[in-house]
C-alpha positions as CSV (number, residue, x, y, z in Angstrom):
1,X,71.4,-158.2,-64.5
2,X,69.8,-161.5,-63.7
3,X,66.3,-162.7,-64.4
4,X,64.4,-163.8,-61.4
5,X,63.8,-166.8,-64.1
6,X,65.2,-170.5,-64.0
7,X,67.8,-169.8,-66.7
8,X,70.9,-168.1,-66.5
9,X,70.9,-165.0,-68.6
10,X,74.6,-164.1,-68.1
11,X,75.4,-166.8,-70.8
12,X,75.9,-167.0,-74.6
13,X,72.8,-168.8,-75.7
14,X,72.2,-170.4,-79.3
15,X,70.1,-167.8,-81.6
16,X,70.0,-169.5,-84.9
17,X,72.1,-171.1,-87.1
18,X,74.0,-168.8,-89.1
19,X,72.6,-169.6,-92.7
20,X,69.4,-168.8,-91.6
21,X,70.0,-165.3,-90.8
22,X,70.4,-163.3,-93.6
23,X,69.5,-159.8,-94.6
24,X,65.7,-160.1,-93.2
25,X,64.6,-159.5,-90.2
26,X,64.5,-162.6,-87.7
27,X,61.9,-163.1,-84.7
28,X,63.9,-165.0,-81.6
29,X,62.7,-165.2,-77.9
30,X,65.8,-166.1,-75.5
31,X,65.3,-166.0,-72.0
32,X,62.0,-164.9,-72.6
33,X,63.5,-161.8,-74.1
34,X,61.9,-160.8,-77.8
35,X,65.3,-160.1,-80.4
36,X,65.2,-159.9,-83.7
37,X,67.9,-160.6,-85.8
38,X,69.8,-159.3,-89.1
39,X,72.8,-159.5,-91.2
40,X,74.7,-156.1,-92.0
41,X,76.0,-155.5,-95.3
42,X,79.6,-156.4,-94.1
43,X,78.4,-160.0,-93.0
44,X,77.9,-159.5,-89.0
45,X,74.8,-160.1,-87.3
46,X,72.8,-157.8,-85.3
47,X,70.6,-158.3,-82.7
48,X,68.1,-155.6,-81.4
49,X,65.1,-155.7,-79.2
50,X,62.8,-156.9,-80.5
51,X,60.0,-153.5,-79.6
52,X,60.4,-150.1,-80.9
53,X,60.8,-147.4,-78.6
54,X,58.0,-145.6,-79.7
55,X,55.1,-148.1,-79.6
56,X,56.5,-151.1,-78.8
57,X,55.4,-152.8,-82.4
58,X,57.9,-155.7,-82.8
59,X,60.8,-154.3,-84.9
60,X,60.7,-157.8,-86.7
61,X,57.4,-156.1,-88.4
62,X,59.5,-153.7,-90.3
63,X,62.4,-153.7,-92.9
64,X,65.6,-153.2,-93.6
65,X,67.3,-150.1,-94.8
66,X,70.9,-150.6,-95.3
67,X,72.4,-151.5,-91.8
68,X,69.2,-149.9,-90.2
69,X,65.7,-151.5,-88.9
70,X,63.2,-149.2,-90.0
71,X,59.7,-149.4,-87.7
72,X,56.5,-150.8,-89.6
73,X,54.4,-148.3,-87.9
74,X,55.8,-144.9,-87.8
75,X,58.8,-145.7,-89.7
76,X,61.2,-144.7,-86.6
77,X,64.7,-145.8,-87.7
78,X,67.6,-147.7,-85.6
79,X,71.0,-148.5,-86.6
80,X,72.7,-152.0,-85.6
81,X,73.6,-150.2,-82.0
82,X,70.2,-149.4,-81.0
83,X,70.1,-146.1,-81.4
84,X,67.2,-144.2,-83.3
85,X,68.7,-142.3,-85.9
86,X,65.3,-140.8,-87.4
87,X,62.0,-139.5,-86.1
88,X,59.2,-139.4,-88.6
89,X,57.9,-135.6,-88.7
90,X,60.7,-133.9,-86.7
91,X,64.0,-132.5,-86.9
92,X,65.4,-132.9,-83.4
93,X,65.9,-136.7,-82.0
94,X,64.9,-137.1,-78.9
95,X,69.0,-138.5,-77.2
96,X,66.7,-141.7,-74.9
97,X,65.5,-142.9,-78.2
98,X,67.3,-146.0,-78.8
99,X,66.3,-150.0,-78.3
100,X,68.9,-153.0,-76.6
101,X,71.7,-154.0,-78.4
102,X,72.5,-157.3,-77.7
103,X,76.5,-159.1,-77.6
104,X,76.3,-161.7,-80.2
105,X,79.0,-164.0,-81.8
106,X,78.9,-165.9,-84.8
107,X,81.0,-169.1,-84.4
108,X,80.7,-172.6,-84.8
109,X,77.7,-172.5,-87.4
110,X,75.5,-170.9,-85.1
111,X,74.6,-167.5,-84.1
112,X,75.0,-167.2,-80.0
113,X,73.4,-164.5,-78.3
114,X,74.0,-162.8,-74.6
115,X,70.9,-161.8,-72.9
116,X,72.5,-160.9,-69.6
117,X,74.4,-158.5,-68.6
118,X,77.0,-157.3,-71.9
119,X,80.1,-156.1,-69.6
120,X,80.1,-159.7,-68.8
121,X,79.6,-160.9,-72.6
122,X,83.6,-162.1,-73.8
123,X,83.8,-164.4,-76.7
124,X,85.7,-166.6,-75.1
125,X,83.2,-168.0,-73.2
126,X,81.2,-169.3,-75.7
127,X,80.7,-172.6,-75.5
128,X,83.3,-175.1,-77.2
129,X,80.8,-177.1,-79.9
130,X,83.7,-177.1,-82.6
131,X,82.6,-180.6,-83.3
132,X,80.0,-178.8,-85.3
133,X,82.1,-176.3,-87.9
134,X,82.5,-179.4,-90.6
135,X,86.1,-180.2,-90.4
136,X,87.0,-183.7,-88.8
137,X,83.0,-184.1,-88.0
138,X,80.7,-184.1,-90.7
139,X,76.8,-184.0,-90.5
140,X,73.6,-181.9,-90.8
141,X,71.0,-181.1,-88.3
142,X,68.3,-178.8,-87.8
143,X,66.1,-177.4,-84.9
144,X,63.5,-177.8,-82.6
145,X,62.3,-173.8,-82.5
146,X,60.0,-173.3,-78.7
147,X,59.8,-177.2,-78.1
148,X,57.4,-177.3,-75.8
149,X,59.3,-178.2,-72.3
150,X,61.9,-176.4,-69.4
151,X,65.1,-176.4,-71.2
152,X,66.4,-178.5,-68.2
153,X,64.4,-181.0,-69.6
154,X,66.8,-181.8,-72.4
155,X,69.7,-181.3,-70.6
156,X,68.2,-184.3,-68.2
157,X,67.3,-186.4,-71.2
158,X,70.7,-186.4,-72.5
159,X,72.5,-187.0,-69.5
160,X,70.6,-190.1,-69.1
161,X,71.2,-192.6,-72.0
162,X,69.2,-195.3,-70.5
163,X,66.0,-193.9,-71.8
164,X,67.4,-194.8,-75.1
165,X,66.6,-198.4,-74.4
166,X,62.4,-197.7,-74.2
167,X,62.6,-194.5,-76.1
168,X,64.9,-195.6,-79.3
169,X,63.7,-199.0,-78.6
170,X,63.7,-199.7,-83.0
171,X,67.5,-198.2,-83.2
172,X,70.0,-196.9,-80.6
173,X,68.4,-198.7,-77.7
174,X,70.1,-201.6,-76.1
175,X,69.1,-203.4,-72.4
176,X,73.3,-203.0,-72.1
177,X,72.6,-199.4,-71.5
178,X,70.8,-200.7,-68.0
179,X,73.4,-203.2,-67.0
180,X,76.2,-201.5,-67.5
181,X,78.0,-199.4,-64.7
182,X,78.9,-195.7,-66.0
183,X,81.1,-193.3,-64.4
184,X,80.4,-190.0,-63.9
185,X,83.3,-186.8,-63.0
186,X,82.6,-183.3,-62.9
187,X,84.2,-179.6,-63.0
188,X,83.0,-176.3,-62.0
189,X,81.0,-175.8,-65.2
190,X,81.8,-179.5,-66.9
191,X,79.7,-182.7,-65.9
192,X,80.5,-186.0,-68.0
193,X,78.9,-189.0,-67.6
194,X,80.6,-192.1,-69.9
195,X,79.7,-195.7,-69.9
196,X,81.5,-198.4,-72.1
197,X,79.5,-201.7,-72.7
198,X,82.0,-204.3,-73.5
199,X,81.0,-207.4,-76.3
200,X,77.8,-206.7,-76.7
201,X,75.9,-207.3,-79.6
202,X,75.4,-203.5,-81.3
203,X,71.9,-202.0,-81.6
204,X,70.4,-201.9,-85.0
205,X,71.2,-198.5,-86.1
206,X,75.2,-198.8,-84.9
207,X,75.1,-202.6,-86.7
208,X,73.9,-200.7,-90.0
209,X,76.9,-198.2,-89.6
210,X,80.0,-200.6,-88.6
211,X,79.1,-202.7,-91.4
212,X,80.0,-206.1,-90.5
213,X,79.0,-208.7,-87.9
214,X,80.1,-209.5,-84.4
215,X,80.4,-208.3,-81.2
216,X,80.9,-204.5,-80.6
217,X,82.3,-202.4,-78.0
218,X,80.4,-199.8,-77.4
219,X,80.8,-196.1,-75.6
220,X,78.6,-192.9,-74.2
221,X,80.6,-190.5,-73.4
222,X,78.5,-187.5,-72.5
223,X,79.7,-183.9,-71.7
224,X,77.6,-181.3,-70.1
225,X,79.0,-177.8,-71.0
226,X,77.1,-175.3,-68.7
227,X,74.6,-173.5,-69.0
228,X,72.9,-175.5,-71.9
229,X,75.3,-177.4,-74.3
230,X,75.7,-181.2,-74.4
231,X,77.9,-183.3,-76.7
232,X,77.7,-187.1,-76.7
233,X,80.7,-189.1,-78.1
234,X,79.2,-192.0,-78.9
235,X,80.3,-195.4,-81.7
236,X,81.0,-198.4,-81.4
237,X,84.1,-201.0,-82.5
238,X,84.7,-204.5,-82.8
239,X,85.4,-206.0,-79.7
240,X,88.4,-206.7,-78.4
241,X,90.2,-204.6,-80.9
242,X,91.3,-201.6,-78.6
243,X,88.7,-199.3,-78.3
244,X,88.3,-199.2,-74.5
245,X,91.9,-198.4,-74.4
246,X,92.0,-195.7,-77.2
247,X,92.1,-197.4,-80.5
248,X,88.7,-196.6,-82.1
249,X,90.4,-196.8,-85.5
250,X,88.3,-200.3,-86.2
251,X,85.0,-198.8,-85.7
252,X,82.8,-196.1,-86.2
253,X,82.5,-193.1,-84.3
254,X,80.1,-190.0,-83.8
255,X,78.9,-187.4,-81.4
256,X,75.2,-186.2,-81.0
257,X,75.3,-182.2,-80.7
258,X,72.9,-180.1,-78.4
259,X,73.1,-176.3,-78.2
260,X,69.6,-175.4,-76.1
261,X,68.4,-172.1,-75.7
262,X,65.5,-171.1,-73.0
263,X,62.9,-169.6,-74.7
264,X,60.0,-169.4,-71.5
265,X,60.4,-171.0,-68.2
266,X,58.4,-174.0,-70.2
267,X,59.7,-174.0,-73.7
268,X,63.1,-173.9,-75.4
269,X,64.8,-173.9,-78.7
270,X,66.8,-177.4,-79.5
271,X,69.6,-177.2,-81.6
272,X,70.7,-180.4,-82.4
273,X,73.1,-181.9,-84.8
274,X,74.3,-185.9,-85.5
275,X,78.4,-185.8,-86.5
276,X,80.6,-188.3,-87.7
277,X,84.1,-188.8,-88.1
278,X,83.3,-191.8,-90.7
279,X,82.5,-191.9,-94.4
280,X,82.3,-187.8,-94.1
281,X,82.5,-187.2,-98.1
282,X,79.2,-189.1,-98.2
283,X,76.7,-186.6,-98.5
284,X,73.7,-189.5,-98.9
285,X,75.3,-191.0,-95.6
286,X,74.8,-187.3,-94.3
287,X,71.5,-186.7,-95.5
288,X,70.3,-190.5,-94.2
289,X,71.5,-190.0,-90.6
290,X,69.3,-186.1,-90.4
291,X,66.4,-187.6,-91.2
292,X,66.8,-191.0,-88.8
293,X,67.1,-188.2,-86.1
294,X,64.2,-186.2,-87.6
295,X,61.7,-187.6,-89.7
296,X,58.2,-186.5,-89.9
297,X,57.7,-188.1,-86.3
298,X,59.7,-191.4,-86.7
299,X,63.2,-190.2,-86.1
300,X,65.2,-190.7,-83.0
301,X,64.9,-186.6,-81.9
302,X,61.2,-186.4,-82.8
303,X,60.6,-190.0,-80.2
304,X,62.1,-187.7,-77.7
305,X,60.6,-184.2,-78.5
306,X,57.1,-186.1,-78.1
307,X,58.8,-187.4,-74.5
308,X,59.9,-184.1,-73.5
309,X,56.6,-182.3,-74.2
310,X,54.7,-185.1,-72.4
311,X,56.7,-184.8,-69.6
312,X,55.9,-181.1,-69.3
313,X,52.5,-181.4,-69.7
314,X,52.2,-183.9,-66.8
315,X,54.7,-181.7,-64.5
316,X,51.9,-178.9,-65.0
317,X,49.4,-180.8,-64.1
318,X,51.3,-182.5,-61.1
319,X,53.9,-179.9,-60.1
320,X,56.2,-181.9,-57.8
321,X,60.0,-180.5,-56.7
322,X,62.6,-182.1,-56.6
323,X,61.7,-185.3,-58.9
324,X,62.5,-188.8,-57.1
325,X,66.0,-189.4,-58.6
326,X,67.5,-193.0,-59.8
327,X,71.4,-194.1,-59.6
328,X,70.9,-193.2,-63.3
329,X,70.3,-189.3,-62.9
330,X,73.8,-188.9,-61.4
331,X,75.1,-186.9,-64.6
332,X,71.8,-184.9,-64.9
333,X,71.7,-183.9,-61.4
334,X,75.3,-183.2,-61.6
335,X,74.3,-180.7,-64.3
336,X,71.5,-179.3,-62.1
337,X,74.0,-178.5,-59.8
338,X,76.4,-176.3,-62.0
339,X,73.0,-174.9,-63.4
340,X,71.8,-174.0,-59.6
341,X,75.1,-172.4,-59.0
342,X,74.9,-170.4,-61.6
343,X,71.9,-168.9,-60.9
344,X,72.7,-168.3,-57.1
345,X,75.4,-166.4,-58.2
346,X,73.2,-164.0,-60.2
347,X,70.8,-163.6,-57.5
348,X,73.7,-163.3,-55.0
349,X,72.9,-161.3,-51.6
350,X,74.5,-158.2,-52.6
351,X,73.2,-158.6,-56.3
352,X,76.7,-159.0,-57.7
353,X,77.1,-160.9,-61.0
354,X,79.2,-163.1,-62.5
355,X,79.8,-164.7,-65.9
356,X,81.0,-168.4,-66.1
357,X,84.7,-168.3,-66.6
């Protein structure tokens, strides 16, 4: 199965987070495919097409009856598999009556579907983001649901940290970020770009967290998972006492999360999260650091949603391809790559296709 689209659809792709679905019925469009999603009595979820078989009304429209999704027009009903188990008005079922059912995995707070092909569809392949189940890392995030940009977008944005120094001008941003030279290494389905900026004086929002004055040493370390996850280890120490070489036990560490879904070829869903490995029974702490990342427009996400969008809008109006690439873009363009491959490999000549192992 592949798409014709610019997304991989054999991948698992984030859905939701998990405490939002519960037992009502949940709109979601991944890979431009309409799901709806439910929790069964025993706890899984369940993900259906989102269109009833009949007449196509959104199953989303309808309700809940037990484990089943009964239709909001003609009251057709499907179980959790898909298939219609009762026909308004008749005795006999008609045996093509039934809707997709979708693979999907609950696992690291989030609810991943697979919109490809679900032969390919083991849960082994979904992506590692265990940074986010609330163990060593604590934090909370949130989402931007159909952000209005190519999920590629994102995936550029965070593999190039130097925007945080117009961007996040008030808070992360730091002219260090431009002068520094960063490394970047890459695997078949892995690129990481990581920079270390060495006695420096820290940026306002890692000053507030370290606590104390003085030169910092301060790390990006930025891993693209493909198709769509990146995780940012990121903190900063006081210099000279051993970070570079290991020792981050001086200083304060966290890790920016981002699980991205396509939604269209020009929007996306944005899963983000802000961990920490610091102060983590402090649930103020916790609730401080979501809303400097999302704020009512003046957190450090919503200064880059309002890039990202702009962005898009001036790529419709100027369509241009490839984009002029900087040194800078070597991690997002290493991630454009793996992305590429990916998708030859779905369209291959003989139409074979193949998962990311």
């Amino acid at each position: 199965m592949t798409s014709g689209k610019p997304f991989p659809v054999n991948a698992w792709y984030p859905a939701a987070w998990g405490n939002e679905v519960d037992r009502t019925l949940k709109a979601r469009t991944i890979c431009e495919q309409e799901i709806v999603l439910f929790r069964r009595t025993d706890g899984a979820v369940a993900a259906l097409e989102d269109a009833c078989w009949h007449r196509l009304l959104p199953l989303s429209m309808g309700r809940l009856a037990g484990d089943q999704v009964v239709c909001g027009y003609h009251g057709l009903v499907f179980n959790a598999s898909g298939r219609c188990t009762h026909m308004p008005a008749q005795q006999t079922i008609n045996p093509s009556a039934c809707v997709r059912a979708y693979p999907v995995v609950e696992k690291h707070r989030l609810v991943w579907v697979w919109p490809g092909d679900p032969a390919l569809a083991k849960e082994a392949l979904v992506p590692d983001f265990h940074w986010n189940d609330g163990a060593e890392w604590k934090g909370e995030g949130g989402t931007f649901y159909s952000l209005k940009c190519d999920w590629r977008l994102v995936v550029d944005n965070l593999m190039d940290l130097t925007h945080e120094t117009y961007v996040h001008s008030d808070s992360i941003g730091h002219d260090a970020i431009l002068d520094t030279p960063f490394e970047v290494t890459h695997a078949e389905n892995t690129a990481t770009m990581t920079r270390w900026m060495i006695d420096i004086d820290p940026p306002p929002f890692w000053a507030k967290q370290l606590g104390r004055p003085g030169k910092v040493d301060r790390w990006q370390i930025v891993t693209f998972q493909a198709p769509a996850v990146v995780i940012g280890d990121v903190g900063v120490a006081p210099a000279a006492t051993g970070a570079p070489q290991g020792d981050r036990s001086h200083g304060v560490n966290g890790a920016f999360l981002a699980a991205i879904a396509p939604e269209t070829e020009t929007s996306c869903h944005y899963f983000w999260n802000f961990v920490r490995t610091f102060r983590t029974d402090d649930e103020d702490l916790s609730r401080a650091l979501q809303r400097a990342h999302v704020n009512d427009g003046k957190g450090v996400y919503d200064q880059d949603h309002v890039v990202l969008e702009a962005q898009q809008r001036a790529i419709n109006r100027h369509p241009r391809q490839p984009f002029y690439n900087l040194n800078i873009d070597a991690g997002a363009l290493w991630a454009r790559r793996i992305i590429d491959r990916m998708l030859e490999q779905e369209r291959g000549p003989q139409g074979s296709v193949q998962a990311a192992e």
